[in-house]
N, C-alpha and C positions, 0 to 999 in steps of 0.2 A: 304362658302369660308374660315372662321374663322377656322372652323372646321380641314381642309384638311391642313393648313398652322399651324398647332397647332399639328396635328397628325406628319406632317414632322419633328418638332422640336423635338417631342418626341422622332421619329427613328434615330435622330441624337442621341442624350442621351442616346439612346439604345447603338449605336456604340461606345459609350465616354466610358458607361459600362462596355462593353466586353473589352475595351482597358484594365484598372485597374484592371477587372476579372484577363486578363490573366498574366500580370503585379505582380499579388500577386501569383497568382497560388493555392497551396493548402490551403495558407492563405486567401484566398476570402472566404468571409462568404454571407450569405443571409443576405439583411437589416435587421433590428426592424421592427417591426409594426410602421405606421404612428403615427404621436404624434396626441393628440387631435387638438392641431393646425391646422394640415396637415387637418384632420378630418371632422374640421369648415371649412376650406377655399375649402375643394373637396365639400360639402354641400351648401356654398353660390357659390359659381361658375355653380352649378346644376340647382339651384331655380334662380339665378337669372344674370346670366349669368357670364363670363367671365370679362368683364370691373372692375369685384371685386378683381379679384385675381392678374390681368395682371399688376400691377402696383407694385406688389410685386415680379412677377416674371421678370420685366425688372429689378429692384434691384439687384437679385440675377444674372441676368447674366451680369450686369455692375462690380459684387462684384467678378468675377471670379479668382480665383487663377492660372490658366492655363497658360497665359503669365511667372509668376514666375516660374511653378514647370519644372524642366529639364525631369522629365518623360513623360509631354504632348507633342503629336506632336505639327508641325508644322499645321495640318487641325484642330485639337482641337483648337488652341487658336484661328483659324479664324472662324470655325462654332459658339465659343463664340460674336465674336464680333457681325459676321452676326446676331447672336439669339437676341443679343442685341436693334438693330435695329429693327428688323421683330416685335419684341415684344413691341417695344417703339411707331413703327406703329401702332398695334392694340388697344395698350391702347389709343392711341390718338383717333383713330378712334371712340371706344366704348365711347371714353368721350363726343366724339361731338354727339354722336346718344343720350346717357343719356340726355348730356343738352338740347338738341331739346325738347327732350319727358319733360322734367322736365318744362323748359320756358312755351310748351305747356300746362301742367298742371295748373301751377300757373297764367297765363294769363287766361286761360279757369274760374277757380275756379273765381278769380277776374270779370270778368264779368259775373258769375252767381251770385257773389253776389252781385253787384250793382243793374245788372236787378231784382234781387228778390227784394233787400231792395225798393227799387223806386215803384215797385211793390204793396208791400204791405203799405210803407207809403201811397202811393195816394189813396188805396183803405182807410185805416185806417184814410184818414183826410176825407172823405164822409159820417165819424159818424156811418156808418152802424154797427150791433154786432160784436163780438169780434170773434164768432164763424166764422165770415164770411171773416173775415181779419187772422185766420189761414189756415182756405182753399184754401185759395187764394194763402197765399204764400207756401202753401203743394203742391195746383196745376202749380205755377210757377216753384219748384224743380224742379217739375216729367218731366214737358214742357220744359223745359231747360237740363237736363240728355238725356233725349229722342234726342232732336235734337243734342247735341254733339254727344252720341256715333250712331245717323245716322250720322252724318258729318264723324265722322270716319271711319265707315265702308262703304262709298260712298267713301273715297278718297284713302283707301288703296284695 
């Protein structure tokens, strides 16, 4: 869905374009090449979704000059405000799905390593060797990996 409400914004920017194209006329040039900037931020938005970049992009359509300029219409400066919005939604959105995943992480990590440590001390105060209080807690990583990513792929 991200997707399709991201592609819309774009086809509006498409239209904002041909506005200025026509606007300049013979003086309308092709862009530059993206900066390296642009570059990073199309690469982390790839790898690692949208929630990276979308926070920069409601910036830039709160930052909009189009109210001021007397050549924007009157639908350019409302398609800016609506982008505004749309855009302010998804970052929020992607924040709260990050945090989910992140809490998740860090509660998950936190109880593997308690159950490890508890684990391997209780084995470790039984005096047994040393080689068998590594094992143990090498066997508890594995046993404890194993059942979270089955808990995950059982709930999603």
């Amino acid at each position: 869905p991200e997707r399709d409400i991201l592609l819309g914004l774009a086809q509006a920017e498409h239209r904002h374009e041909q506005h200025w194209r026509t606007l300049l006329g013979e003086h309308a040039r092709n862009p530059p090449p993206p900066s390296p900037h642009r570059v990073l931020l199309r690469w982390l938005a790839r790898v690692f979704g949208s929630v990276f970049v979308l926070a920069l992009a409601q910036r830039a359509e709160s930052d909009s000059p189009y109210a001021k300029d007397q050549h924007a219409t009157a639908a350019m400066v409302a398609d800016e405000a609506i982008h505004e919005e749309v855009v302010r939604g998804l970052a929020s959105r992607g924040r709260e799905k990050l945090a989910g995943g992140f809490r998740a992480a860090v509660f998950g990590a936190n109880d593997g390593l308690v159950s490890n440590l508890a684990l391997v001390l209780g084995i470790g105060a039984t005096g047994v060797a040393h080689q068998v209080v590594l094992f143990t807690g090498i066997a508890g990583l594995l046993a404890g990996a194993l059942s979270m990513a089955a808990g995950e792929f059982v709930s999603v």
